[in-house]
C-alpha positions in Angstrom: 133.5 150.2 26.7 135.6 146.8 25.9 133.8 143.8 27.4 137.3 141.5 28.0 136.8 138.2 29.9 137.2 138.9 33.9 138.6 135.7 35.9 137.7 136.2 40.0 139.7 133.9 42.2 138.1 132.7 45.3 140.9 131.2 47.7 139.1 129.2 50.7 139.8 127.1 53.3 136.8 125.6 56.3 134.6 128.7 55.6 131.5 127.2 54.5 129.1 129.2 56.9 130.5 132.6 54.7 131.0 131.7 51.0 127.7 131.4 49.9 127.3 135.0 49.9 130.6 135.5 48.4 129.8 133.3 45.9 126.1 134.7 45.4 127.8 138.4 45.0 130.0 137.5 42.2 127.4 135.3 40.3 124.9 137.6 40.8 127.0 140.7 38.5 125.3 142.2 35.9 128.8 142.2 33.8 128.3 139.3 30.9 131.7 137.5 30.6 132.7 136.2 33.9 135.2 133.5 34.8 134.7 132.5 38.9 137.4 130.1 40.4 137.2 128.7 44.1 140.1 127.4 45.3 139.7 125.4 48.4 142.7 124.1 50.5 141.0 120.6 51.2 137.8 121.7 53.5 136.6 119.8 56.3 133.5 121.7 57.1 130.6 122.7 55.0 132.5 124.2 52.1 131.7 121.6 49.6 128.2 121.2 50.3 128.1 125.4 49.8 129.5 125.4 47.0 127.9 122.0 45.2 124.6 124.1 44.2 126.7 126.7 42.0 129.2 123.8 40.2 127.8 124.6 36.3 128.8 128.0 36.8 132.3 128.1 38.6 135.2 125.6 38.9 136.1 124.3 42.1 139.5 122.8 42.9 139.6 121.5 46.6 143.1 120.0 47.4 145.6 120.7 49.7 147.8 123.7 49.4 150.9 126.1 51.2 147.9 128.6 52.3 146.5 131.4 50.8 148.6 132.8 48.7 149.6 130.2 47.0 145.9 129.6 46.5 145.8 132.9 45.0 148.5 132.0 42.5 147.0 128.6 41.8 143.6 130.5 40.8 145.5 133.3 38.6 147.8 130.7 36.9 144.6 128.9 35.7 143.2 132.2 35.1 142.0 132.7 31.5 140.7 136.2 32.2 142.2 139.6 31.0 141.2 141.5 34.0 141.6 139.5 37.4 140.7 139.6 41.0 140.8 137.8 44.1 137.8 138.0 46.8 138.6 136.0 49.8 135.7 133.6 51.0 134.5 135.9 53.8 134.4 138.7 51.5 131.3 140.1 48.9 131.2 141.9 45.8 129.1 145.1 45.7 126.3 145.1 43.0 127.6 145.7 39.6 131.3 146.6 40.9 132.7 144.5 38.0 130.8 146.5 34.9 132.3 149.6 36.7 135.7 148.1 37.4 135.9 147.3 33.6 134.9 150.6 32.6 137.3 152.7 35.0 140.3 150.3 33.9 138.7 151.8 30.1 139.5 155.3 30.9 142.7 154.6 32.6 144.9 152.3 30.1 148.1 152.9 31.5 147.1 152.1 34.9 148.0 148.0 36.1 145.0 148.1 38.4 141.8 149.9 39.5 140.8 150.4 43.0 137.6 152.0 44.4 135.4 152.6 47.9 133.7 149.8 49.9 132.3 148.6 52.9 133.6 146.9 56.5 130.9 144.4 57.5 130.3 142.4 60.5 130.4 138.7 61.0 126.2 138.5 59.9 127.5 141.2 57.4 125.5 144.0 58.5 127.4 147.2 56.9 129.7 148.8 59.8 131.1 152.1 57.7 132.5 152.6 55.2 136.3 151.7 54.6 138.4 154.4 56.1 141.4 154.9 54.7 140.6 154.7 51.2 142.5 157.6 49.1 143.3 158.9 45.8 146.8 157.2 44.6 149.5 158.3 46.2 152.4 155.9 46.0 154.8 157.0 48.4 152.4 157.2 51.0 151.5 153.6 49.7 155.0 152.7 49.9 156.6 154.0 53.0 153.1 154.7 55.2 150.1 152.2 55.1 148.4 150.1 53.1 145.3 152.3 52.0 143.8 150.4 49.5 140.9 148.2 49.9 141.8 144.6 48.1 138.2 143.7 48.1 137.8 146.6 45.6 140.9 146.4 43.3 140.6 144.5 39.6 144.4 144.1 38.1 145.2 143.9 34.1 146.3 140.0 34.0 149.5 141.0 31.5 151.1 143.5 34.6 150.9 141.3 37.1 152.2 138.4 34.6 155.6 141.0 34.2 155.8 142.2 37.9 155.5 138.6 39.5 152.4 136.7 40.6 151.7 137.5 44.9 155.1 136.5 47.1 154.1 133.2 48.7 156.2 134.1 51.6 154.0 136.9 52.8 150.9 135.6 54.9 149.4 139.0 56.0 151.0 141.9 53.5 150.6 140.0 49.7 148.3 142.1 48.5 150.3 145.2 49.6 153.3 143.7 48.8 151.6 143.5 44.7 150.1 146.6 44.9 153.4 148.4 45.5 155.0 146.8 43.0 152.4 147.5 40.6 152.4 150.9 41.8 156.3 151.3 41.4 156.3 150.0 37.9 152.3 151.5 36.2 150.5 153.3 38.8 147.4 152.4 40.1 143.8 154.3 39.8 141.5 155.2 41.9 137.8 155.0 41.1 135.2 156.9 43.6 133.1 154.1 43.6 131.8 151.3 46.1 132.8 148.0 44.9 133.7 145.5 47.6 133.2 145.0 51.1 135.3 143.0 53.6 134.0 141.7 56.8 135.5 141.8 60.2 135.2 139.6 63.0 137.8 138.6 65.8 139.1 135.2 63.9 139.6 137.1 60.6 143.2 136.8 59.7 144.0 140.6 59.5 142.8 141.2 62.9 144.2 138.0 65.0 148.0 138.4 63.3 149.0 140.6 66.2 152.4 140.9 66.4 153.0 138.6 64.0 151.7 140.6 61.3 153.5 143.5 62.4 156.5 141.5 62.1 156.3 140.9 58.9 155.1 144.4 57.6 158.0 145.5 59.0 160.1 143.4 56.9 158.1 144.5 54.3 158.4 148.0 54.4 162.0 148.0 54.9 162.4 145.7 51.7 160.2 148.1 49.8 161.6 151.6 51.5 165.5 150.7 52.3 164.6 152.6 55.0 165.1 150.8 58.5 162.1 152.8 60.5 159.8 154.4 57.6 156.7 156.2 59.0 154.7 152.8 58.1 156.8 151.6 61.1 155.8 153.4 63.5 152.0 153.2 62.2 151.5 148.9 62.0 154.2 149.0 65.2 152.2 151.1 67.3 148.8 150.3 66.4 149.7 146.6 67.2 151.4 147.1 70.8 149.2 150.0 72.0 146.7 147.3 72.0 149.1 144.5 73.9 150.9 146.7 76.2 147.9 148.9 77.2 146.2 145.8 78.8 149.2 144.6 80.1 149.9 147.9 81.8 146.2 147.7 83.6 146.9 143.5 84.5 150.2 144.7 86.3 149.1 148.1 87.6 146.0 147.6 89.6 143.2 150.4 90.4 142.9 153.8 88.9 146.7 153.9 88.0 146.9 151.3 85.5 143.9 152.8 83.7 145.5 156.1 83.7 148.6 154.9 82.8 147.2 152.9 80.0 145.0 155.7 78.8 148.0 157.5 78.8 149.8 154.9 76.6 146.9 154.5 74.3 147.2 158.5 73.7 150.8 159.2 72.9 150.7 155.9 70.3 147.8 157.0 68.9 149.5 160.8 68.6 152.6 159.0 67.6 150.3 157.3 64.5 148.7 160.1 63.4 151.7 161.8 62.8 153.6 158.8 61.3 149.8 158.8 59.1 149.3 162.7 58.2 152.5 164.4 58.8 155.0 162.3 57.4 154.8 163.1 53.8 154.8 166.8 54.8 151.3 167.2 53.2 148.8 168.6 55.4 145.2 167.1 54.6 144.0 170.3 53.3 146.4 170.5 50.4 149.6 172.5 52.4 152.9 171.8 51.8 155.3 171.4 54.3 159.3 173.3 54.3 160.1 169.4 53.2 157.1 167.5 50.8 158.2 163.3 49.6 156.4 162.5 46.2 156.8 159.1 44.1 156.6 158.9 40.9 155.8 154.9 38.7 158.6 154.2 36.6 156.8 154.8 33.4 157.0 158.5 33.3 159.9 160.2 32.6 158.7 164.2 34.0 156.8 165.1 36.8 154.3 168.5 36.2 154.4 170.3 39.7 151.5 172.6 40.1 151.2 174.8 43.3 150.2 178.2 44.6 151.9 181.0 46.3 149.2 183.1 47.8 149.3 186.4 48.5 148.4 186.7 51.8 151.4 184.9 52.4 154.4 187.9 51.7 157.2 185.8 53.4 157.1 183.0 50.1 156.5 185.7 47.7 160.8 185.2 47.1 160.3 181.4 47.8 162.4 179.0 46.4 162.1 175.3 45.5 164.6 172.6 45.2 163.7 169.0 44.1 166.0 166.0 44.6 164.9 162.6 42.4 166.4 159.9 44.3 168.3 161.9 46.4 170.3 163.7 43.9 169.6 167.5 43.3 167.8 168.1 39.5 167.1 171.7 39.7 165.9 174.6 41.6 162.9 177.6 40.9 161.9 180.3 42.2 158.1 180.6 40.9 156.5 183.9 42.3 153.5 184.3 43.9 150.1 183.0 42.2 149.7 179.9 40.3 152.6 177.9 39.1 153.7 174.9 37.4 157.4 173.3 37.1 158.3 170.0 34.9 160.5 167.7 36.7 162.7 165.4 34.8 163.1 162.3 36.5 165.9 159.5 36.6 164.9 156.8 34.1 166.8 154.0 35.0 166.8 150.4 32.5 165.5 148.9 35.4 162.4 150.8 35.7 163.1 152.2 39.4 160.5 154.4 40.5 161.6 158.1 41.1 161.7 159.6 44.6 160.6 162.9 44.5 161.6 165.8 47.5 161.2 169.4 47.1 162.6 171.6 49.4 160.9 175.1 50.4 163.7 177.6 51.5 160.8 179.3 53.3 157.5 178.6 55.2 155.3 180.5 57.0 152.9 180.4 60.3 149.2 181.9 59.9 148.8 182.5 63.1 151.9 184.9 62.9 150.1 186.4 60.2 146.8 187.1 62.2 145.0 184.1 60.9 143.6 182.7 63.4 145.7 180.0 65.5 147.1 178.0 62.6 151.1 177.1 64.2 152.2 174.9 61.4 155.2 175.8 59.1 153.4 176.1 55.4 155.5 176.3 52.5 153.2 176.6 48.8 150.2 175.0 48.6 150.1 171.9 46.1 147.2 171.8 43.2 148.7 168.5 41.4 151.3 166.4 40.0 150.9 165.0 36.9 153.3 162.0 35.7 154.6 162.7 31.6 155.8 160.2 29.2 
């Protein structure tokens, strides 16, 4: 394993009583060549004082600033480090998450950043559960759903970030989405099964005061990063942020047992609503199905997709099944595999630009298990999906 320098930026602003033990978890690493910047926005509280114990092995810069992004760009600007992060000042490092963050960016070279598992903590930072949305790399379910990826666990290769554009300094709730998408779009990201970082949740915390706000701007967001007006991601940050608004308003206007029922009510067909916009939407089932219409994404850095699926052979309706696949909405090719194990290259759209390609397949036929006598299974299933693999 290379040993390159790693820069962690630390952007801060009045939380004193927190970022000793952010500080403490990234000075306390095992990995040998870390560079630690703390960039405070001009602290009134106790920040200074924190910090002042741990000067001889970080640099502090405390001076006014446009908020935390630009923090963020301050700290990776002056950032001599060929892996980067940024851990916010509420936020801890796991135990050894930067030796392992430096060896899974190792084994993934082409990848313009790493992400792993972590933690949600509470205020005292007591563990709550583990992070629950944290997948393997699927980019347009980054893209067009939700922001699965934990930022208190992702390490970025300094040079990609350098070519894509340092964070958008207009974005106050969805910059680290906004980067990871475009990092996504242009290398691909990894995933590393791994804890590395936890972040802690309490009622002030900006990503759970923004409200609707922060929908607001993840909307504009999406649609910037879709061209899609209502992408599933819509309806997931839209929902999840006025089920919690208009449930309460429902029970202040409608008193007694029919403003709770009604807001119960409300509550359930959001949350229906965003678990479909969450699971459905891609037309992957969770257990590996494909649906008659699948969305895939593909970085722009590969120029074939490998497809590999299954036709079983319980399943005698897709034994004749055919495939289509548009890239970018534009028809490439069609197959008709058989049943068993199959595998179909892809060629995608490279574009100058680097535009990442848009992937749909098409299944001419689908099937219901339950209409097969197994069991009560009433979803459509088309093949079932074993990989994709991007080629150079």
């Amino acid at each position: 394993m290379t040993c390159p320098l790693v820069t962690i930026v630390t952007p801060s602003f009045n939380q004193g009583h927190f970022i000793t033990a952010t500080i403490e978890s990234v000075l306390s690493q095992d990995y040998p060549r870390i560079e630690y910047i703390v960039m405070d926005g001009g602290s009134t509280d106790s920040t200074a004082d924190a910090v002042r114990p741990y000067l001889d092995r970080l640099t502090f810069i405390s001076e006014k600033d446009r908020g935390q992004t630009h923090a963020i760009n301050k700290g990776l600007l002056l950032a001599k480090g060929e892996v980067v992060a940024y851990l916010n000042s509420d936020d801890t490092l796991l135990p050894g998450a930067v030796t392992r963050a430096v060896a899974a960016l190792d084994r993934h070279p082409d990848a313009g950043a790493i992400y792993g598992d972590g933690f949600q903590i509470d205020y005292h930072g007591k563990v709550k559960q583990q992070f629950p949305f944290t997948e393997p790399f699927n980019l347009w379910k980054l893209t067009f759903v939700l922001d699965y990826i934990l930022q208190q666990s992702v390490f970025f290769r300094r040079a990609c970030l350098q070519e894509i554009g340092w964070f958008n300094e207009k974005l106050h709730f969805g910059m680290d989405w906004d980067i990871l998408v475009r990092l996504g779009k242009r290398y691909g990201l990894a995933y590393v099964p791994e804890t590395l970082g936890c972040l802690r949740e309490y009622e002030e915390a900006k990503s759970f005061a923004g409200g609707a706000r922060r929908f607001a701007e993840l909307a504009r967001l999406l649609r910037a990063q879709t061209g899609v007006k209502y992408p599933p991601g819509w309806w997931f940050y839209g929902l999840d942020t006025y089920d919690k608004i208009w449930s309460g308003r429902i029970r202040r206007w409608i008193p007694g047992g029919l403003g709770r029922y009604l807001a119960m009510r409300f509550v359930h067909l959001c949350r229906a609503r965003i678990d479909r916009a969450q699971f459905h939407s891609q037309g992957i089932f969770p257990d590996g199905w494909a649906a008659e219409t699948l969305h895939w994404m593909m970085p722009a850095c590969y120029s074939h997709v490998a497809i590999r699926g299954v036709l079983p052979g319980w399943a005698k309706p897709l034994e004749r099944q055919r495939l289509r696949f548009y890239v970018n909405n534009s028809l490439v090719m069609e197959r008709q595999p058989g049943p068993g194990e199959f595998e179909i290259t892809v060629p995608l759209q490279v574009s100058p630009e680097r535009v990442a390609a848009v992937l749909r397949v098409e299944a001419e036929t689908a099937v219901m298990p339950s209409q097969e006598g197994l069991g009560a299974d009433n979803r459509r299933l088309a093949w079932q999906i074993l990989g994709f693999e991007g080629k150079r």
